[in-house]
C-alpha positions as CSV (number, residue, x, y, z in Angstrom):
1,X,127.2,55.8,91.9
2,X,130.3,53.5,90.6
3,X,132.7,56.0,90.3
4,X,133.1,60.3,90.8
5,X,130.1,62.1,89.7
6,X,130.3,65.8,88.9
7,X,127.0,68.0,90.2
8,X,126.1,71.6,88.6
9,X,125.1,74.0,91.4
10,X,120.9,74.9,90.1
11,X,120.3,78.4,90.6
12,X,117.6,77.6,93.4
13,X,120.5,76.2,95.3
14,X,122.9,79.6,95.1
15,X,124.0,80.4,98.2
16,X,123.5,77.3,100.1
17,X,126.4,76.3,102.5
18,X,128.0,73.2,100.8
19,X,127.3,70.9,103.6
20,X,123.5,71.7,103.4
21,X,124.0,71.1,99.7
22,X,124.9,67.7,100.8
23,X,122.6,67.3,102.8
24,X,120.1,68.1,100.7
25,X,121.1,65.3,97.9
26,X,122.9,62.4,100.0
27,X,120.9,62.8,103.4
28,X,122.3,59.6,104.7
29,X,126.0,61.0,104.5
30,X,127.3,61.4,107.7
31,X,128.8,65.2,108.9
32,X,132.1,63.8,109.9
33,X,132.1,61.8,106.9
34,X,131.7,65.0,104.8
35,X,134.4,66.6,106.6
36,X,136.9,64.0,106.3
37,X,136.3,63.8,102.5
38,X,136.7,68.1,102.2
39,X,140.1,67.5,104.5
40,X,141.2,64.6,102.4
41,X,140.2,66.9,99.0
42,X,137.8,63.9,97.8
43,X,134.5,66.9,97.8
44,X,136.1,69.6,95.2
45,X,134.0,73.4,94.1
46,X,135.3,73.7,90.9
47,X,138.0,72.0,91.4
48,X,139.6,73.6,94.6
49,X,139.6,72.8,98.2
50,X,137.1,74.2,100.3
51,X,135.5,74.2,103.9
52,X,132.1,72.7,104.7
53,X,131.0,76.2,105.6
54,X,131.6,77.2,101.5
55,X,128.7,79.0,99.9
56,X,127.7,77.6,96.8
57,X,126.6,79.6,93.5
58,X,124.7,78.8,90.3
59,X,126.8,76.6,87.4
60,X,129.5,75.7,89.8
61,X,130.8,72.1,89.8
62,X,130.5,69.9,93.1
63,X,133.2,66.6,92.7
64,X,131.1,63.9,94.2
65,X,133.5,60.6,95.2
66,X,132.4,57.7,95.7
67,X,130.4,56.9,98.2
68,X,129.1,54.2,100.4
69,X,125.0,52.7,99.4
70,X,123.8,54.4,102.9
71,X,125.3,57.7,101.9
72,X,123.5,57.8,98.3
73,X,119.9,57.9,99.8
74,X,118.5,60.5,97.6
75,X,115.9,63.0,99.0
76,X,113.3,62.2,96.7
77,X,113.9,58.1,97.7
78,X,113.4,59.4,101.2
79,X,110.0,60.9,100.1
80,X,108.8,57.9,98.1
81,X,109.5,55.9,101.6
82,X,106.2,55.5,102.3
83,X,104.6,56.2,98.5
84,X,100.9,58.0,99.0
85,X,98.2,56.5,96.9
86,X,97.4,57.9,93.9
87,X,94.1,59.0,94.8
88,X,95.4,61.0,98.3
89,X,97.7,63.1,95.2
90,X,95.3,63.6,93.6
91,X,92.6,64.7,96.4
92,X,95.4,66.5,98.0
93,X,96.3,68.2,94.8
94,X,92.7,69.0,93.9
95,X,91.6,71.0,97.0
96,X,95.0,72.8,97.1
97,X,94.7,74.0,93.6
98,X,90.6,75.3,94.9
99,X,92.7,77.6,97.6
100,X,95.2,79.6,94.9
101,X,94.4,82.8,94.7
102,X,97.7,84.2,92.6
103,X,100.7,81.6,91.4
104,X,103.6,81.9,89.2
105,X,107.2,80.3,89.1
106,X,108.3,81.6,92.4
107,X,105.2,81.5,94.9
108,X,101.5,80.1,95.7
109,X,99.0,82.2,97.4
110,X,96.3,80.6,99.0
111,X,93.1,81.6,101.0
112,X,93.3,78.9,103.6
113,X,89.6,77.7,104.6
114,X,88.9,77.8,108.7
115,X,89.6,74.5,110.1
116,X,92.8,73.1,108.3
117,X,95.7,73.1,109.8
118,X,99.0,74.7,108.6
119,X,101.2,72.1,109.8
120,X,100.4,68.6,112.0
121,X,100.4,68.4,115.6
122,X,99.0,66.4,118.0
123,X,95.9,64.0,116.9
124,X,95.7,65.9,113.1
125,X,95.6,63.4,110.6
126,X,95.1,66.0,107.6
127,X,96.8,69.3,107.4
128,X,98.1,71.7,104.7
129,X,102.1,70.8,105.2
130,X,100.8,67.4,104.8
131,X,98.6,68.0,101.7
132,X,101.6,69.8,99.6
133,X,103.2,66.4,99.3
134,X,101.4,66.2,96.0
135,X,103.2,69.2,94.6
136,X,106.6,67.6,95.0
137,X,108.9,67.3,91.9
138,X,111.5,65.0,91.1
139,X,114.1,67.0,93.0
140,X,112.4,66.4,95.9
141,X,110.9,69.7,96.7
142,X,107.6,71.0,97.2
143,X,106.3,74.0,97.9
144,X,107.9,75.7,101.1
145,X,105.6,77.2,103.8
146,X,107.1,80.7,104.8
147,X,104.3,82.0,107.7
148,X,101.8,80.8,109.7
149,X,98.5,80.8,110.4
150,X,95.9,79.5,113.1
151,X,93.7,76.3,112.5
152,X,91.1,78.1,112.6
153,X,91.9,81.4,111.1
154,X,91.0,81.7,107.4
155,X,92.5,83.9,104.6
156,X,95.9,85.0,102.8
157,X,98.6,82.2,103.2
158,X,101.9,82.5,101.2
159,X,103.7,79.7,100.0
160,X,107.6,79.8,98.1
161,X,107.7,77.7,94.9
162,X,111.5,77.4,95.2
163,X,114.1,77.6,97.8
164,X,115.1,80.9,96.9
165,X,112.4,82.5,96.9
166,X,111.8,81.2,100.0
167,X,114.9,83.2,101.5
168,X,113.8,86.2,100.2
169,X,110.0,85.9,101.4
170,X,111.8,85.3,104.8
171,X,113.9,88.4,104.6
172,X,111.0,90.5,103.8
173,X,109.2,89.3,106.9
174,X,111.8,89.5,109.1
175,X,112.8,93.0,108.0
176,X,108.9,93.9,108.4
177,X,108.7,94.8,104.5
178,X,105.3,93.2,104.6
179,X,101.8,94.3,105.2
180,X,99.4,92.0,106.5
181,X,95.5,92.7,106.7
182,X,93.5,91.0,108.8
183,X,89.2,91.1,108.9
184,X,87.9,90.7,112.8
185,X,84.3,90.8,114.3
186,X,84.9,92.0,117.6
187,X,82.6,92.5,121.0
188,X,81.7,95.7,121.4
189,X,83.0,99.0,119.8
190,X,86.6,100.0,120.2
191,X,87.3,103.4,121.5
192,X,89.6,105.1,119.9
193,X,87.8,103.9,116.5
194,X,91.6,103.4,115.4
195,X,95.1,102.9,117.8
196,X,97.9,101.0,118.7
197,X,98.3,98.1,121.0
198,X,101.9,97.0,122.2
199,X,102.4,94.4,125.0
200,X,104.5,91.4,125.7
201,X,103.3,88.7,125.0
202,X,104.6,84.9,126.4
203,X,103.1,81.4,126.5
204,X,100.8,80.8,129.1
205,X,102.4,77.8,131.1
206,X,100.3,74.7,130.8
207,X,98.1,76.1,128.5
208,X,97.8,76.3,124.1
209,X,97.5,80.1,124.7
210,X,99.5,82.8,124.9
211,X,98.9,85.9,127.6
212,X,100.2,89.2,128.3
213,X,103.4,89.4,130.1
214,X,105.6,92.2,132.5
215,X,108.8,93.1,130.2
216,X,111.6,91.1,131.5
217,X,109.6,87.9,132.0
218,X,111.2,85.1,130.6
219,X,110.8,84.5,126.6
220,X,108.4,87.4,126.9
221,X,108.5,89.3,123.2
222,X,107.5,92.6,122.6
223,X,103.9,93.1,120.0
224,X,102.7,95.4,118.3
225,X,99.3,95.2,116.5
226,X,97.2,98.2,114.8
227,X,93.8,98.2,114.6
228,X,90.8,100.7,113.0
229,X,87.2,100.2,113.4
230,X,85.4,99.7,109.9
231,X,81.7,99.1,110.3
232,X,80.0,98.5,113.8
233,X,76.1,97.0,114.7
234,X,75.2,99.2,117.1
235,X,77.5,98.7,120.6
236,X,76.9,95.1,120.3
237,X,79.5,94.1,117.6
238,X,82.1,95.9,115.5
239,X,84.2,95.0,112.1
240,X,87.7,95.8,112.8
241,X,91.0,95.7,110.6
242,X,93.8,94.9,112.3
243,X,97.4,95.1,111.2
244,X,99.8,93.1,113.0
245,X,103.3,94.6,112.9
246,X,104.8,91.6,114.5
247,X,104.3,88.3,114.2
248,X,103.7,86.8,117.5
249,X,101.6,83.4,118.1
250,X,97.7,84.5,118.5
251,X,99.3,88.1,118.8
252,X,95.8,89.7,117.4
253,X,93.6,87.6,119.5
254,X,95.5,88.2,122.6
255,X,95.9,91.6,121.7
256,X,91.7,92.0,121.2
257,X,91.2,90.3,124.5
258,X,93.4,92.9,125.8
259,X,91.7,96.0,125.0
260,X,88.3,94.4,126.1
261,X,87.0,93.9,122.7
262,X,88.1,89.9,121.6
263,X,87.4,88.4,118.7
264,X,83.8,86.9,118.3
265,X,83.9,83.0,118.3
266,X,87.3,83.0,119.8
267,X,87.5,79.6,122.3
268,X,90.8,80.6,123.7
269,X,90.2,84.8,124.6
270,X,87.1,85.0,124.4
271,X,86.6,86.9,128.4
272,X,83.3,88.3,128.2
273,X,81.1,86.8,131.3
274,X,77.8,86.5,130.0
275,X,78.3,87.7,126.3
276,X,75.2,86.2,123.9
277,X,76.3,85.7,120.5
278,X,73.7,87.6,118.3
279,X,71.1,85.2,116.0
280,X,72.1,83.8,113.1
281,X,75.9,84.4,113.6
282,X,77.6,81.0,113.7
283,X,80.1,80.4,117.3
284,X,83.4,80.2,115.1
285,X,86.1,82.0,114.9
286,X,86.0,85.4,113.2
287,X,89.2,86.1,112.2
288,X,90.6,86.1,108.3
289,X,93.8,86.9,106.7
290,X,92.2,89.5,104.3
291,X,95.4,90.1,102.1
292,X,98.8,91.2,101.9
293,X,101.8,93.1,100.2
294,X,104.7,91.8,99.8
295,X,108.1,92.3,97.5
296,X,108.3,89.8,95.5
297,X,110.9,87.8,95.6
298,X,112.8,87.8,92.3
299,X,112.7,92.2,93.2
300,X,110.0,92.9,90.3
301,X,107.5,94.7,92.3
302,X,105.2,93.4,94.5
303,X,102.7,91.0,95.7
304,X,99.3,92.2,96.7
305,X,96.4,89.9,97.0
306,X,93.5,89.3,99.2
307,X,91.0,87.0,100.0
308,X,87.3,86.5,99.9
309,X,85.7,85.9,103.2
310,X,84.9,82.2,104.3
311,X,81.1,81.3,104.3
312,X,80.6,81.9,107.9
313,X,81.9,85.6,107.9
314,X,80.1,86.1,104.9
315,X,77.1,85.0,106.4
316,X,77.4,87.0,109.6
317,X,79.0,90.1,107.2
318,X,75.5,89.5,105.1
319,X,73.4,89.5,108.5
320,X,75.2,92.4,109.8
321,X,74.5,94.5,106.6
322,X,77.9,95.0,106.8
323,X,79.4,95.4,102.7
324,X,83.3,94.3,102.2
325,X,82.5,95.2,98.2
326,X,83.1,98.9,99.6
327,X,86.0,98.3,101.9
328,X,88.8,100.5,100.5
329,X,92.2,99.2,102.3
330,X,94.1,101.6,101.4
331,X,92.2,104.0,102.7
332,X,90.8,102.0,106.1
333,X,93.8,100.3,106.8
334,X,95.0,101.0,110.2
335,X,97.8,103.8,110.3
336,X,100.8,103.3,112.1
């Protein structure tokens, strides 16, 4: 940039504090840097002074001076730092586009397979945060990951398209406006065949688990997870739908392992002594994201997929003679 450069506001950026605005196209500009051009009226919103805390809004005008080679760093340079091969895209792209389930201009849903992780951690080489790099535009985004889900829990994953939409998928979650399914094979039968389960819940120290804590503890948070029996094989092994109405970390496999009935494969809660896993039923984790509803974010109605089974719930559903082709969730859902 020579000289002063005047930016339009895109409507995926309404509402954006001006100094994340900045951020977001000159990431190598300094905060006190910013701060001394607002002061100094070099940074101008449509033509008047304003404060770093400024909210931004579609089709305004951002007076961009001058600044130094550092500064100019776009965010999409920043992504081609280290340019991917062609082929990783491409792969990446490819198996990505096998998981969608519903897209349009706002969000991706996808049934993530058991086994991929959401985002990297320690040792992962490959992982879905990771893989989305393929879908990144010009701009500099990609898609936006708005919940979680275990490595190895399958099913309904939503992803925003824009950072907008994003917002608004956050909101809903946070203001509980969504409903979450989940598919379990469980030890034993639960009794009552539907009910409630509210704990605390807090990391377990020095361990990748979580476990159930007195109210008070430190950083322990209050869960609350419904659950209703569907289908059972004899007292051995149930089908279970659970509903989580929070959103705690392994909040529906802590809160199975609570009530004496945990989730069949599960390596971390499993706490049966003793327990044989029936023939033919593979020692994975049994846990899938069946579907979910959802506003959607531009407020025209709502989202409401779900998601096929993975192959090794399938296989145990199949051996089971359990049928999810008759499943009605609206009417076995758990209650709350």
């Amino acid at each position: 940039m020579s000289g002063i450069e005047n930016k339009t506001v895109t409507p995926d950026e309404a509402g954006m504090r001006l100094d994340r605005w900045f951020k977001a196209h000159f990431p190598g500009l300094g905060f006190g840097h910013l701060q001394k051009l607002l002061r100094t009226g070099q940074v101008r919103l449509d033509g008047k002074r304003v404060e770093a805390s400024a909210r931004v809004a579609a089709g305004q005008t951002v007076r961009v001076p001058p600044l130094s080679t550092d500064a100019k760093v776009t965010a999409d340079d920043r992504a081609n730092a280290k340019p991917r091969s062609r082929k990783l895209n491409e792969d990446d792209e490819r198996a990505v586009r096998e998981m969608i389930l519903y897209e349009d201009r706002e969000v991706m849903v996808l049934n993530k397979p058991a086994g991929l992780a959401v985002q990297g951690g320690s040792g992962l080489t490959r992982h879905l945060d990771g893989m989305l790099e393929a879908f990144r535009d010009k701009k500099g985004n990609k898609p936006r990951l708005v919940h979680r889900l275990d490595r190895e829990t399958s099913g309904i994953l939503l992803l925003a398209k824009t950072r907008r939409a994003a917002q608004e998928l956050s909101k809903s979650f946070r203001a509980r406006q969504t409903r979450k399914i989940y598919w379990a094979l469980v030890a034993g039968v639960p009794k009552p065949r539907q009910g409630r389960i509210s704990t605390y819940l807090t990391r377990d120290e020095g361990e990748e688990r979580m476990r159930i804590a007195r109210h008070g503890e430190d950083d322990a948070q209050h869960s609350v997870s419904l659950y209703s029996v569907v289908d059972q094989a004899g007292p051995k092994v149930a089908w279970v739908s659970l509903r989580p109405i929070t959103g705690r970390t392994h909040q529906l496999r802590a809160h199975a392992a609570h009530i004496g009935h945990p989730i069949v494969g599960d390596p971390k809660y499993f706490n049966i002594e003793n327990w044989e896993l029936p023939g033919g039923i593979q020692n994975k984790l049994h846990l899938h994201a069946r579907r979910i509803v959802i506003p959607h974010p531009k407020g025209t109605g709502k989202i409401d997929v779900s998601a096929p089974l993975p192959p090794h719930m399938q296989q145990t559903w199949n051996l089971l003679g359990f049928d999810a082709a008759q499943f009605d969730p609206d009417t076995h859902e758990p209650e709350e």
